[in-house]
C-alpha positions in Angstrom: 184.7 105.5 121.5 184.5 103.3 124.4 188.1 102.5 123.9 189.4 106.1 123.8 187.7 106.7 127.0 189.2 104.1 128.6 192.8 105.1 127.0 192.4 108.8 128.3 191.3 107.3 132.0 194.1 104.7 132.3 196.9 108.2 130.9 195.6 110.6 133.8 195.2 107.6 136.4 199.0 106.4 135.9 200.2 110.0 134.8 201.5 109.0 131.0 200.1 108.8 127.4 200.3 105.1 125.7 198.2 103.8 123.2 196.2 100.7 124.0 194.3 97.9 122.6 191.6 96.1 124.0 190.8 92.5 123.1 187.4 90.5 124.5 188.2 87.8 126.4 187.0 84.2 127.1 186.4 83.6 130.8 186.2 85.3 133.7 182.8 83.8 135.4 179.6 86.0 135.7 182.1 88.8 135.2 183.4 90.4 132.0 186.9 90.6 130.9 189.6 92.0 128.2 193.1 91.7 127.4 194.4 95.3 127.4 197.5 96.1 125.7 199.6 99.2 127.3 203.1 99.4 125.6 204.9 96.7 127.1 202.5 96.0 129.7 199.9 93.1 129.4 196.7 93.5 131.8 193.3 92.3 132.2 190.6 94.1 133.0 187.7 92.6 134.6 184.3 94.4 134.1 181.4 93.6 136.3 178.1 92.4 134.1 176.3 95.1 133.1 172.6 93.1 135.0 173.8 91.8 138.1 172.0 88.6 139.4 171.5 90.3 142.9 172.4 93.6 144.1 175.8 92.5 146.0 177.1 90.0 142.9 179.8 91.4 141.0 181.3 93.9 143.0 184.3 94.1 141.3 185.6 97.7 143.1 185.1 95.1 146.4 187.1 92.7 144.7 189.9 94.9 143.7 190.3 96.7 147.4 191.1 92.9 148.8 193.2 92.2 145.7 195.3 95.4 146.9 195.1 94.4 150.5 196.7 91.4 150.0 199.5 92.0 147.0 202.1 92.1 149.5 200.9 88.6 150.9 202.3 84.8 150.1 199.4 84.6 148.3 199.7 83.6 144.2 197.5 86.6 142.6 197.6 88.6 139.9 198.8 92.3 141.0 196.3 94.6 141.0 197.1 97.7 138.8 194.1 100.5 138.8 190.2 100.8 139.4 187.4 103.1 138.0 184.2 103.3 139.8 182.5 105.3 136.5 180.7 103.5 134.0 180.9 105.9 131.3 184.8 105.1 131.1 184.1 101.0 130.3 180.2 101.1 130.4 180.4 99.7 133.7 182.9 99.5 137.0 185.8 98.0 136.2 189.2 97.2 137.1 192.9 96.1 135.8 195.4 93.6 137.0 198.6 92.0 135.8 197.8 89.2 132.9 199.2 85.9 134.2 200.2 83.8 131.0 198.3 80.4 132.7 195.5 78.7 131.9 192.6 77.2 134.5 191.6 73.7 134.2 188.0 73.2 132.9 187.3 70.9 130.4 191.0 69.4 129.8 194.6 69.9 131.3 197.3 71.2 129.5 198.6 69.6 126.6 202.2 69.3 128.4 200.7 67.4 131.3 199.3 64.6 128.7 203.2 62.8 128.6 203.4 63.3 132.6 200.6 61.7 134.0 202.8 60.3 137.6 202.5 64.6 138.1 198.9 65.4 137.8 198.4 64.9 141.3 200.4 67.7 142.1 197.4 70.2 140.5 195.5 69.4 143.1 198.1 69.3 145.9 199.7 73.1 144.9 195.4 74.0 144.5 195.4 73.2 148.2 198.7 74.7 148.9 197.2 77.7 147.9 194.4 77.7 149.8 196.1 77.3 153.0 197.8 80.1 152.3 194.9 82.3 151.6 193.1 81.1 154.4 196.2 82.2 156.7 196.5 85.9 155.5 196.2 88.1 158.8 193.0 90.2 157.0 193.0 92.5 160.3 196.4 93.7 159.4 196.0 93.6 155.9 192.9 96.7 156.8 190.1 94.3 156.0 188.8 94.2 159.4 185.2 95.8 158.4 184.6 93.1 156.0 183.8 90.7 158.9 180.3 90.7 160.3 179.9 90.6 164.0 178.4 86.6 165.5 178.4 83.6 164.1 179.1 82.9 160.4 177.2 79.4 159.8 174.1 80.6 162.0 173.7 83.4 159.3 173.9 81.6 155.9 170.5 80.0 155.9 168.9 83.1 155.8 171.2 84.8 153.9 170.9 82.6 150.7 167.6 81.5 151.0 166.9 85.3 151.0 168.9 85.6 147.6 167.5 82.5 145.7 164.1 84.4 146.4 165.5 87.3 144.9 166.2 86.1 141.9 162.0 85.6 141.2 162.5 81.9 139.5 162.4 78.7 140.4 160.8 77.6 143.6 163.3 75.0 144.0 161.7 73.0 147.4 165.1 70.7 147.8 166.7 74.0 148.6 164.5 75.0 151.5 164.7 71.2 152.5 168.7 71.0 152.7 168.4 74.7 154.5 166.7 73.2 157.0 168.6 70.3 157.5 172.1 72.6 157.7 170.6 74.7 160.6 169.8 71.8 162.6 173.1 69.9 162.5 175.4 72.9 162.0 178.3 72.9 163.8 180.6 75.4 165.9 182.1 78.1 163.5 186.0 77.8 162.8 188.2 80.8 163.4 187.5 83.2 160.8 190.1 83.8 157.6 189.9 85.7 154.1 188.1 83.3 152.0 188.1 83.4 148.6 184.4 82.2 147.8 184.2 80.2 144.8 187.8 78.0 144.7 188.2 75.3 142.5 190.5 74.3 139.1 188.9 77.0 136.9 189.3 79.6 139.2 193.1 79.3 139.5 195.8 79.9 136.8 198.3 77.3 136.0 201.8 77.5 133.9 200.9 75.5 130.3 204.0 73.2 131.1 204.7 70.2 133.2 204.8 69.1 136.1 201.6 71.5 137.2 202.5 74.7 138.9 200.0 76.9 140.0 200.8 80.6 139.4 197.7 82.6 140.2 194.4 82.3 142.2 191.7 84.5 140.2 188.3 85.5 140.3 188.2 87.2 143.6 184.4 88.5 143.6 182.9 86.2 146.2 185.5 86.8 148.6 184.6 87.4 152.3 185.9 87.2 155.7 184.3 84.0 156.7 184.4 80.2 157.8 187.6 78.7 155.6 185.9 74.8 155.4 183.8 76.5 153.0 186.3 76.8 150.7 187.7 73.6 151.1 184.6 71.9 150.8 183.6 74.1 147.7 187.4 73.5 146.1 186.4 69.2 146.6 183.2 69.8 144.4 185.1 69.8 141.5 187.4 67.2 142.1 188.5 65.4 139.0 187.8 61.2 140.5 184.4 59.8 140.5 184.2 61.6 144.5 183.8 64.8 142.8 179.9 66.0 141.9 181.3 68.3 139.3 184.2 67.1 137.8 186.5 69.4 136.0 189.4 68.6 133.6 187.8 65.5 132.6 185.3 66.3 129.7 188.1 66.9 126.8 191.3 65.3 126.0 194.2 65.3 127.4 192.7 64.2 131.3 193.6 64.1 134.5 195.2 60.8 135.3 192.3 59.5 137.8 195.2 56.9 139.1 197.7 59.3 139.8 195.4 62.1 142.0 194.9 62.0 145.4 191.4 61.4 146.8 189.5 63.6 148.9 190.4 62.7 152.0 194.0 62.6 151.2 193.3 66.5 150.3 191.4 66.7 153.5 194.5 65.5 155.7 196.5 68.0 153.5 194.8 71.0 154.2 194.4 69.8 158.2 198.0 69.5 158.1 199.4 72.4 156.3 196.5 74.8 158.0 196.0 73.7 161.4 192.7 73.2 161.6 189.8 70.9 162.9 187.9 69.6 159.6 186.5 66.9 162.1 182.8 68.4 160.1 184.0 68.4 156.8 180.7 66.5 155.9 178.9 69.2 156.7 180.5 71.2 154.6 180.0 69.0 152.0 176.4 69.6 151.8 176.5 73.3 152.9 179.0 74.2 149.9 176.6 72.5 147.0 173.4 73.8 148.3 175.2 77.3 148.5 176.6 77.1 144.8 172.9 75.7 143.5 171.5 78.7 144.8 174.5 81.2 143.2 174.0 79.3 140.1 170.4 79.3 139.8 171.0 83.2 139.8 172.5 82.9 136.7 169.7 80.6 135.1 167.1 83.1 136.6 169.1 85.6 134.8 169.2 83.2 131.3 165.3 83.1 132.0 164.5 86.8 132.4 166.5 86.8 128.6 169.4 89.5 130.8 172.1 87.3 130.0 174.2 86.8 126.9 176.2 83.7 127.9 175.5 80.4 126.7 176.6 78.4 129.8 174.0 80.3 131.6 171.6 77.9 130.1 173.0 75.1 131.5 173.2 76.2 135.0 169.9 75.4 136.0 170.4 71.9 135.5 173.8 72.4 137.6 172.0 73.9 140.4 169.7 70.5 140.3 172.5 68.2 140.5 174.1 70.1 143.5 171.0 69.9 145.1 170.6 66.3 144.8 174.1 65.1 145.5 173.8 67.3 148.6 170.4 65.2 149.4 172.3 62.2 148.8 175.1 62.9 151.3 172.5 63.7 153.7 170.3 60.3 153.0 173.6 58.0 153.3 174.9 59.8 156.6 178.0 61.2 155.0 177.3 64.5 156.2 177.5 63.8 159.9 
Protein backbone atom coordinates (compact mmCIF):
# COMPACT_ATOMS: atom_id res chain seq x y z
CA UNK A 1 0.00 0.00 0.00
CA UNK A 2 2.78 2.14 0.96
CA UNK A 3 4.16 1.62 -2.46
CA UNK A 4 1.08 2.62 -4.44
CA UNK A 5 0.98 5.75 -2.60
CA UNK A 6 4.11 6.64 -3.33
CA UNK A 7 3.56 5.51 -7.28
CA UNK A 8 0.40 7.82 -7.41
CA UNK A 9 2.53 10.89 -5.72
CA UNK A 10 5.70 10.59 -7.91
CA UNK A 11 2.61 10.30 -11.46
CA UNK A 12 0.88 13.67 -10.33
CA UNK A 13 4.31 15.33 -9.14
CA UNK A 14 6.16 14.66 -12.65
CA UNK A 15 2.72 14.66 -14.64
CA UNK A 16 2.94 10.86 -16.07
CA UNK A 17 1.91 7.27 -15.04
CA UNK A 18 4.92 4.62 -14.64
CA UNK A 19 5.00 1.74 -12.63
CA UNK A 20 7.67 1.51 -9.97
CA UNK A 21 9.56 -0.65 -7.70
CA UNK A 22 10.96 0.07 -4.59
CA UNK A 23 13.96 -1.86 -3.10
CA UNK A 24 15.45 -1.15 0.69
CA UNK A 25 18.68 -0.12 0.65
CA UNK A 26 21.93 -0.46 2.68
CA UNK A 27 23.34 2.91 3.70
CA UNK A 28 22.46 6.12 3.87
CA UNK A 29 23.57 7.23 7.64
CA UNK A 30 20.89 7.90 10.36
CA UNK A 31 18.67 8.39 7.34
CA UNK A 32 16.55 5.79 5.44
CA UNK A 33 16.89 4.95 1.87
CA UNK A 34 15.48 2.91 -1.31
CA UNK A 35 16.32 2.16 -4.75
CA UNK A 36 13.20 3.21 -6.77
CA UNK A 37 12.79 1.95 -10.15
CA UNK A 38 10.74 4.47 -12.65
CA UNK A 39 10.85 3.01 -16.22
CA UNK A 40 14.20 3.77 -17.33
CA UNK A 41 15.00 6.01 -14.54
CA UNK A 42 17.10 4.73 -11.42
CA UNK A 43 16.59 7.01 -8.19
CA UNK A 44 17.08 6.95 -4.58
CA UNK A 45 15.06 8.12 -2.23
CA UNK A 46 16.19 9.06 1.01
CA UNK A 47 13.62 8.93 3.94
CA UNK A 48 14.28 10.79 7.11
CA UNK A 49 14.10 8.12 10.35
CA UNK A 50 10.87 7.88 11.52
CA UNK A 51 12.50 8.96 15.68
CA UNK A 52 14.82 11.67 15.09
CA UNK A 53 17.70 11.91 17.63
CA UNK A 54 16.94 15.75 18.17
CA UNK A 55 14.36 17.81 16.71
CA UNK A 56 16.61 19.49 13.84
CA UNK A 57 18.44 15.87 12.75
CA UNK A 58 17.24 14.54 9.65
CA UNK A 59 15.74 17.26 7.85
CA UNK A 60 15.78 15.80 4.70
CA UNK A 61 13.18 18.56 2.94
CA UNK A 62 16.42 20.94 4.27
CA UNK A 63 18.61 18.76 2.59
CA UNK A 64 16.99 18.57 -0.66
CA UNK A 65 16.29 22.59 -0.98
CA UNK A 66 20.43 22.96 -0.86
CA UNK A 67 20.70 19.88 -3.05
CA UNK A 68 18.56 22.02 -5.65
CA UNK A 69 20.31 25.17 -4.90
CA UNK A 70 23.38 23.94 -5.90
CA UNK A 71 22.67 21.35 -9.02
CA UNK A 72 23.78 23.90 -11.34
CA UNK A 73 27.22 24.14 -9.37
CA UNK A 74 30.83 22.42 -10.03
CA UNK A 75 29.94 20.43 -7.33
CA UNK A 76 29.85 16.28 -7.79
CA UNK A 77 26.16 15.53 -6.45
CA UNK A 78 23.54 13.43 -7.23
CA UNK A 79 20.70 15.64 -9.07
CA UNK A 80 17.93 16.17 -7.08
CA UNK A 81 14.58 14.93 -8.74
CA UNK A 82 11.28 15.56 -6.33
CA UNK A 83 10.30 16.15 -2.58
CA UNK A 84 7.21 15.28 -0.43
CA UNK A 85 6.76 16.97 2.87
CA UNK A 86 3.68 14.26 3.71
CA UNK A 87 4.27 11.31 5.62
CA UNK A 88 1.29 9.34 4.65
CA UNK A 89 2.87 9.11 1.01
CA UNK A 90 6.36 7.17 2.38
CA UNK A 91 5.48 7.11 6.21
CA UNK A 92 7.69 9.87 6.64
CA UNK A 93 9.25 13.14 4.52
CA UNK A 94 11.14 12.10 1.95
CA UNK A 95 12.85 12.86 -1.09
CA UNK A 96 14.38 11.46 -4.58
CA UNK A 97 17.59 11.99 -6.37
CA UNK A 98 19.47 10.51 -9.37
CA UNK A 99 21.21 6.89 -8.29
CA UNK A 100 24.96 7.31 -8.80
CA UNK A 101 26.34 3.73 -9.66
CA UNK A 102 29.45 4.26 -6.97
CA UNK A 103 30.28 2.92 -4.03
CA UNK A 104 31.76 4.92 -0.62
CA UNK A 105 34.66 3.57 1.02
CA UNK A 106 34.00 2.04 4.56
CA UNK A 107 35.33 -1.05 5.40
CA UNK A 108 37.43 -1.90 2.01
CA UNK A 109 38.20 -0.13 -1.38
CA UNK A 110 37.07 -1.44 -4.52
CA UNK A 111 38.12 -4.59 -5.76
CA UNK A 112 39.63 -2.74 -8.99
CA UNK A 113 41.86 -0.63 -6.89
CA UNK A 114 43.51 -3.92 -5.14
CA UNK A 115 46.00 -4.36 -8.67
CA UNK A 116 46.66 -0.36 -8.52
CA UNK A 117 47.91 0.41 -5.29
CA UNK A 118 50.62 3.60 -6.77
CA UNK A 119 46.70 5.18 -7.38
CA UNK A 120 45.06 5.03 -4.07
CA UNK A 121 46.37 8.23 -3.09
CA UNK A 122 44.31 9.81 -5.48
CA UNK A 123 40.96 8.92 -3.28
CA UNK A 124 41.99 11.09 -0.97
CA UNK A 125 43.37 13.84 -3.23
CA UNK A 126 39.84 13.98 -5.67
CA UNK A 127 37.94 13.72 -1.67
CA UNK A 128 39.71 17.00 -1.12
CA UNK A 129 39.19 18.29 -4.56
CA UNK A 130 35.79 18.09 -3.86
CA UNK A 131 35.68 19.83 -0.94
CA UNK A 132 37.29 22.75 -2.19
CA UNK A 133 34.86 23.01 -4.42
CA UNK A 134 31.95 22.77 -2.15
CA UNK A 135 33.41 25.12 0.12
CA UNK A 136 33.70 27.73 -2.89
CA UNK A 137 30.00 27.65 -4.07
CA UNK A 138 28.73 31.35 -3.85
CA UNK A 139 25.58 30.07 -1.35
CA UNK A 140 24.27 33.95 -1.46
CA UNK A 141 23.69 33.58 -5.09
CA UNK A 142 22.70 30.19 -5.05
CA UNK A 143 19.35 31.77 -2.57
CA UNK A 144 20.81 30.22 0.53
CA UNK A 145 21.51 33.35 2.21
CA UNK A 146 18.93 32.66 5.22
CA UNK A 147 20.74 29.64 6.17
CA UNK A 148 23.55 31.72 7.75
CA UNK A 149 23.16 32.87 11.27
CA UNK A 150 24.11 36.41 12.11
CA UNK A 151 27.88 36.65 14.49
CA UNK A 152 30.37 34.44 14.97
CA UNK A 153 30.22 30.78 14.03
CA UNK A 154 32.87 29.15 16.57
CA UNK A 155 31.68 31.38 19.55
CA UNK A 156 28.22 29.61 19.11
CA UNK A 157 29.10 25.86 18.90
CA UNK A 158 29.84 25.26 22.51
CA UNK A 159 26.47 26.00 23.49
CA UNK A 160 24.99 24.73 20.66
CA UNK A 161 26.08 20.96 21.11
CA UNK A 162 26.51 20.87 24.56
CA UNK A 163 22.74 21.86 24.42
CA UNK A 164 21.98 18.76 22.07
CA UNK A 165 24.13 16.05 23.95
CA UNK A 166 21.78 17.09 26.88
CA UNK A 167 18.94 16.54 24.75
CA UNK A 168 19.41 13.40 24.01
CA UNK A 169 18.75 12.39 28.14
CA UNK A 170 21.96 9.70 28.25
CA UNK A 171 25.15 9.71 29.11
CA UNK A 172 26.61 12.40 31.19
CA UNK A 173 29.77 12.15 29.36
CA UNK A 174 32.20 14.71 31.66
CA UNK A 175 35.16 14.61 28.83
CA UNK A 176 32.65 16.45 26.73
CA UNK A 177 32.02 19.32 28.92
CA UNK A 178 35.84 19.29 29.57
CA UNK A 179 37.04 19.55 25.82
CA UNK A 180 33.94 22.32 25.47
CA UNK A 181 35.67 24.25 27.77
CA UNK A 182 38.96 24.01 26.48
CA UNK A 183 37.59 25.01 22.64
CA UNK A 184 36.06 28.31 23.99
CA UNK A 185 39.14 29.33 25.58
CA UNK A 186 41.64 28.86 22.77
CA UNK A 187 39.21 29.29 19.84
CA UNK A 188 40.28 31.18 17.14
CA UNK A 189 39.02 33.95 14.63
CA UNK A 190 36.20 32.46 12.43
CA UNK A 191 37.18 31.87 8.60
CA UNK A 192 34.96 33.43 5.87
CA UNK A 193 31.91 31.52 5.79
CA UNK A 194 31.04 28.77 2.86
CA UNK A 195 28.34 25.98 2.26
CA UNK A 196 29.65 23.18 4.38
CA UNK A 197 28.64 19.90 3.97
CA UNK A 198 28.73 18.69 7.68
CA UNK A 199 29.72 15.23 8.03
CA UNK A 200 32.57 14.65 4.94
CA UNK A 201 34.62 11.87 4.82
CA UNK A 202 35.16 8.40 2.46
CA UNK A 203 31.70 6.95 3.24
CA UNK A 204 29.94 9.95 2.58
CA UNK A 205 31.21 10.28 -1.04
CA UNK A 206 30.54 7.97 -4.02
CA UNK A 207 33.33 6.59 -6.06
CA UNK A 208 33.35 4.81 -9.67
CA UNK A 209 34.05 0.78 -8.80
CA UNK A 210 37.09 0.94 -11.24
CA UNK A 211 40.61 2.15 -11.14
CA UNK A 212 42.44 4.68 -10.68
CA UNK A 213 39.76 6.25 -7.97
CA UNK A 214 37.38 8.83 -9.29
CA UNK A 215 35.13 10.35 -7.22
CA UNK A 216 31.60 10.89 -8.75
CA UNK A 217 29.29 12.07 -6.14
CA UNK A 218 29.40 13.74 -2.65
CA UNK A 219 26.12 12.35 -0.61
CA UNK A 220 24.48 12.56 2.51
CA UNK A 221 23.73 16.25 2.56
CA UNK A 222 21.65 16.43 5.98
CA UNK A 223 24.17 18.20 8.23
CA UNK A 224 24.85 20.78 5.74
CA UNK A 225 25.03 24.46 6.93
CA UNK A 226 26.39 27.78 6.09
CA UNK A 227 29.38 27.72 8.42
CA UNK A 228 33.24 27.68 9.16
CA UNK A 229 34.74 25.36 6.14
CA UNK A 230 37.95 24.01 8.56
CA UNK A 231 35.31 22.09 9.97
CA UNK A 232 34.97 20.01 7.26
CA UNK A 233 38.36 19.55 6.63
CA UNK A 234 39.24 18.73 9.92
CA UNK A 235 36.11 16.25 10.11
CA UNK A 236 37.09 14.77 6.42
CA UNK A 237 41.05 14.00 8.26
CA UNK A 238 39.14 11.89 11.09
CA UNK A 239 38.83 9.17 8.89
CA UNK A 240 41.91 9.19 7.28
CA UNK A 241 43.05 5.70 6.26
CA UNK A 242 47.22 5.98 7.87
CA UNK A 243 47.78 5.45 11.48
CA UNK A 244 47.13 9.73 11.73
CA UNK A 245 43.54 9.03 11.35
CA UNK A 246 41.29 8.27 14.73
CA UNK A 247 38.76 6.48 12.72
CA UNK A 248 40.19 4.87 9.94
CA UNK A 249 38.11 3.91 7.03
CA UNK A 250 38.84 1.50 4.14
CA UNK A 251 41.07 -0.44 6.18
CA UNK A 252 39.00 -3.07 8.21
CA UNK A 253 38.39 -5.54 5.03
CA UNK A 254 40.36 -6.64 2.15
CA UNK A 255 41.41 -5.16 -0.52
CA UNK A 256 43.06 -1.80 1.58
CA UNK A 257 44.18 1.23 1.01
CA UNK A 258 47.87 1.18 0.24
CA UNK A 259 49.14 3.10 3.56
CA UNK A 260 52.56 3.76 1.46
CA UNK A 261 51.04 5.18 -1.46
CA UNK A 262 48.49 8.01 0.46
CA UNK A 263 49.33 11.14 1.33
CA UNK A 264 49.49 12.19 4.99
CA UNK A 265 47.55 14.80 6.66
CA UNK A 266 49.49 17.49 6.22
CA UNK A 267 50.15 16.81 2.72
CA UNK A 268 46.07 17.06 2.51
CA UNK A 269 46.30 20.13 4.58
CA UNK A 270 48.72 22.04 2.03
CA UNK A 271 46.26 20.64 -0.61
CA UNK A 272 43.24 22.16 0.54
CA UNK A 273 45.27 25.58 1.58
CA UNK A 274 46.38 25.61 -1.90
CA UNK A 275 43.47 24.79 -4.06
CA UNK A 276 41.02 26.91 -1.48
CA UNK A 277 42.88 29.79 -0.45
CA UNK A 278 42.62 29.80 2.87
CA UNK A 279 44.48 30.24 6.27
CA UNK A 280 44.42 26.63 8.07
CA UNK A 281 47.31 28.17 10.25
CA UNK A 282 44.52 26.59 13.37
CA UNK A 283 43.91 23.40 11.87
CA UNK A 284 44.75 21.92 15.34
CA UNK A 285 42.00 23.32 16.66
CA UNK A 286 39.99 21.93 14.44
CA UNK A 287 41.17 18.84 15.13
CA UNK A 288 39.83 18.61 18.45
CA UNK A 289 36.68 20.73 17.70
CA UNK A 290 35.56 18.23 14.81
CA UNK A 291 35.89 14.87 17.17
CA UNK A 292 34.26 16.33 20.21
CA UNK A 293 31.46 17.60 17.71
CA UNK A 294 30.97 14.09 16.04
CA UNK A 295 31.09 12.29 19.79
CA UNK A 296 28.33 14.31 20.72
CA UNK A 297 26.25 13.58 17.14
CA UNK A 298 27.09 10.03 17.62
CA UNK A 299 26.18 9.66 21.13
CA UNK A 300 22.69 10.72 19.72
CA UNK A 301 22.47 7.71 17.98
CA UNK A 302 23.55 5.42 21.05
CA UNK A 303 21.00 7.46 23.20
CA UNK A 304 18.65 6.48 20.61
CA UNK A 305 20.00 2.48 20.67
CA UNK A 306 19.44 2.97 24.54
CA UNK A 307 15.90 4.37 24.58
CA UNK A 308 15.31 0.85 22.26
CA UNK A 309 14.05 3.83 19.15
CA UNK A 310 16.52 2.50 16.80
CA UNK A 311 16.63 -0.51 14.58
CA UNK A 312 20.17 -0.36 13.35
CA UNK A 313 22.85 -2.47 14.55
CA UNK A 314 25.79 -0.01 14.29
CA UNK A 315 23.88 2.23 16.61
CA UNK A 316 25.18 -0.05 19.22
CA UNK A 317 28.50 0.63 18.61
CA UNK A 318 28.41 4.25 18.53
CA UNK A 319 28.71 4.89 21.99
CA UNK A 320 32.04 3.41 22.16
CA UNK A 321 32.80 5.69 18.92
CA UNK A 322 31.74 8.74 20.68
CA UNK A 323 34.48 7.60 23.60
CA UNK A 324 37.23 7.27 21.41
CA UNK A 325 36.57 10.71 19.78
CA UNK A 326 36.56 12.12 22.99
CA UNK A 327 39.72 10.77 24.08
CA UNK A 328 41.82 11.31 20.93
CA UNK A 329 40.50 14.86 21.17
CA UNK A 330 41.94 14.84 24.93
CA UNK A 331 45.03 13.56 23.64
CA UNK A 332 45.63 16.27 21.05
CA UNK A 333 44.95 18.70 23.62
CA UNK A 334 47.47 16.99 26.38
CA UNK A 335 50.50 16.72 23.68
CA UNK A 336 49.88 20.45 22.44
CA UNK A 337 48.93 19.39 18.93
CA UNK A 338 45.91 21.50 19.03
CA UNK A 339 47.65 24.81 19.44
Amino acid sequence: MTEARLQQYLDDALGDRVPIQVTPMVGGGSCEVFAVDRGAARWVLRRAPRHASSATAHDVLREFRILDAIKDEPVAIARPVVACDDPDVFEAPFYVMERIEGRPILQAVPEAWAGAPETHGRALEELIDALVAVHAVDWQACGLGDLAHGGDYLSRQRTRWLTQLESYEGRELPTAHRIADWLETHRPADQPSALCHGDYKLDNVLFAPVAPPQLLAVVDWEMAAIGDPLVDLAWALIFHPGPEGTMRLGMAKEPRFDVAHLPDRESLVERYTSRSGRDTTSIGWYDVFSRWKLAVVLEGSYAKFLRGLSNKPIHEHFGAQADLLLASATTLIDRGDAT
